[in-house]
C-alpha positions, -999 to +999 in steps of 0.1 A: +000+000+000+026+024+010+046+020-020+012+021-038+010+056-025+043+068-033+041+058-072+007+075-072+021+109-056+050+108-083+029+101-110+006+134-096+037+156-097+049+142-136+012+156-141+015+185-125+045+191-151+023+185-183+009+218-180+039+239-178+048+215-211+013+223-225+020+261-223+053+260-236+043+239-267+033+264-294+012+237-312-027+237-314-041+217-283-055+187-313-023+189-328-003+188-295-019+153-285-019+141-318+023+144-319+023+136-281+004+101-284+025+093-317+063+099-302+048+081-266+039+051-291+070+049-302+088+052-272+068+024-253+069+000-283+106+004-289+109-005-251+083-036-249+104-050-282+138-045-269+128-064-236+107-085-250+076-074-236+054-069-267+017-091-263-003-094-291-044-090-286-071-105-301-087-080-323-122-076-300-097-066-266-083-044-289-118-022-292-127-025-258-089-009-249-095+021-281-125+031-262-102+038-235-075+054-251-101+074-270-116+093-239-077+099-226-068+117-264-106+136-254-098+143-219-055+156-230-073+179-260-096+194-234-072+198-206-050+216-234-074+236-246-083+244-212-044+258-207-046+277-238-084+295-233-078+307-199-046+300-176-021+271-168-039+278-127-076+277-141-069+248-162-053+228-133-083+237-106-114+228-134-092+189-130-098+191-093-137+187-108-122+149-110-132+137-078-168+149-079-172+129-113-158+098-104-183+097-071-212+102-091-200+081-122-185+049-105-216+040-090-239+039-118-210+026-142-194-001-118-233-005-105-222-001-066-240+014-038-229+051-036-203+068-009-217+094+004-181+102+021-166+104-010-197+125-029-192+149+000-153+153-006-158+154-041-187+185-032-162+202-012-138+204-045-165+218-068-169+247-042-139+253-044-138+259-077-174+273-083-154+300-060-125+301-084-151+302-115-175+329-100-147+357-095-131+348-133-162+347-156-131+359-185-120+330-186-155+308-194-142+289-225-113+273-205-132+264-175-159+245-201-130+227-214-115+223-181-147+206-163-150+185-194-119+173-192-125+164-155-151+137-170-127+121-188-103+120-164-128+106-137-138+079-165-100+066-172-095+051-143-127+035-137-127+017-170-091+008-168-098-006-132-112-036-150-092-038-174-061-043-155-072-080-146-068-092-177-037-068-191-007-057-178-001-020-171+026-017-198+001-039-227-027-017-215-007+013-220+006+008-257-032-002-269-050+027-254-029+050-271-030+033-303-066+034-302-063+069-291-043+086-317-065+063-345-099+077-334-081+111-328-068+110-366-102+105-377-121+132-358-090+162-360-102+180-392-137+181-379-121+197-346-096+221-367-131+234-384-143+247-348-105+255-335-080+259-360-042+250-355-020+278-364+006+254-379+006+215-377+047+203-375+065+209-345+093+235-345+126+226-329+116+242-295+084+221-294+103+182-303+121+191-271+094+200-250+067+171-266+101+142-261+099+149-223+063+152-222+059+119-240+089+099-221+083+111-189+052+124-184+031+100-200+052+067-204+062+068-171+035+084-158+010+057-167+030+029-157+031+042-123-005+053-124-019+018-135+007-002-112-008+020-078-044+011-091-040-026-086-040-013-045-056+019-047-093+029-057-107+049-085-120+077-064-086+078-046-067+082-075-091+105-087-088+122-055-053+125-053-044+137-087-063+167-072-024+174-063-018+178-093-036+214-092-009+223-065+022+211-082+014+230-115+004+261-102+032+263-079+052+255-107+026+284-130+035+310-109+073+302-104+082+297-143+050+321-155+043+346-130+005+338-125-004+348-091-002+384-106-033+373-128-055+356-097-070+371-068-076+364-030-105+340-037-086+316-058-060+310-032-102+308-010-113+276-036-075+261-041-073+257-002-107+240-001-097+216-031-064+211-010-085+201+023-107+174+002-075+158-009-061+161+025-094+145+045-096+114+017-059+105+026-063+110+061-092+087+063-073+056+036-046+059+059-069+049+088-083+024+075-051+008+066-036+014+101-067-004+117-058-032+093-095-032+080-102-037+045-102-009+023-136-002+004-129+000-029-157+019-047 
């Protein structure tokens, strides 16, 4: 469990980092993922080959994993878009919607009796940023894309819950994103009509930034991701990728200067995000201390 916890909390940081990538990266949000899932493809199968990891699918598991990797490309170009229609802060607190989501969704998806604990926790985020949303109207476009992007994230890791019984982390990994960036080639010009990209080939500055976003945070973001779910639950990986606000604005304002941009009554809805994270931990790490049996909902 503990080292469960630890992957987890690095994997929530390597997130964190994706948006300071995401603003650096001049490319068109579509166009971003597109070249981000391609170069991560290509890392991860030149890895499985050399090490002879590479597992074939039958052609039916290979749908079922698309679907998957179809609602991360969705969830990436709205979390992208979200960076580039408002702020690299905004973006990050709209994700922190994740935990609401996932205690609404898992239930009716998973067909499980509902947690009130958790639906309250995931409440106390969405204050917070209903707080954040009410005193930055400006920025209306990004926080749409933003809370959309909070439904796919809350999604991912219920579906790849069950998944992860039959696959391994790295096998998972390599299909989703194949599924991902086939769907995603099929639906971009239809995007590009509503949201054109200003250019469509990386420049030099950008191969650099999208080679560590691919490599490290997404390859070995994943794998540490999917490896702490086979301990942890949906809703607390959910939960605490609500981090993942903190990290990247702390990073926003340190590389970007944002804090000039936001006022007293973000830093109001960050700290109740913050206390939601901090209450769900609190209460896993009781539970494992007592030795009872962690509910996993």
């Amino acid at each position: 469990m503990k080292k469960a916890f630890w992957q987890l909390h690095i994997a929530v940081f390597l997130a964190g980092f994706t948006a300071i990538l995401g603003k650096l990266i001049r490319l068109n949000e579509g166009m971003l993922v597109w070249w981000r899932i391609l170069l991560t493809i290509m890392v991860l199968a030149g890895w499985l080959y050399f090490t002879s990891q590479m597992e074939k699918i039958s052609v039916r598991s290979f749908i079922k994993i698309a679907s998957v990797g179809f609602i991360i490309a969705l969830h990436w170009i709205l979390f992208y878009g979200s960076i580039k229609y408002s702020t690299i802060s905004v973006a990050l607190v709209c994700f922190s919607a994740t935990g609401f989501f996932t205690a609404v969704l898992e239930p009716i998806i998973l067909r499980k009796r509902v947690a009130w604990i958790e639906l309250l926790l995931g409440l106390l985020s969405i204050a917070g940023l209903y707080i954040i949303f009410d005193f930055h109207p400006q920025y209306k476009t990004g926080i749409i894309f933003g809370l959309l992007s909070a439904v796919g994230s809350a999604l991912f890791p219920i579906f790849n819950k069950q998944l992860l019984v039959d696959f391994k982390p790295t096998t998972l990994t390599l299909y989703e994103l194949s599924g991902g960036l086939l769907l995603l080639t099929l639906i971009l010009p239809l995007y590009h009509q509503f949201f054109p990209a200003a250019y469509y080939l990386p420049t030099p500055e950008d191969w650099i930034w999208l080679l560590i976003l691919a490599v490290f945070c997404t390859v070995l973001l994943f794998l540490l991701q999917l490896n702490a779910l086979k301990k942890i639950s949906a809703f607390t990986s959910n939960l605490t990728f609500n981090l993942e606000p903190v990290y990247g604005i702390l990073m926003a304002f340190l590389f970007f200067n944002e804090s000039k941009m936001l006022h007293k009554e973000f830093f109001f809805g960050l700290a109740l995000i913050v206390l939601a994270v901090v209450l769900q931990m609190f209460i896993v790490y009781n539970q494992a201390k007592k030795k009872k049996p962690m509910v996993i909902t």
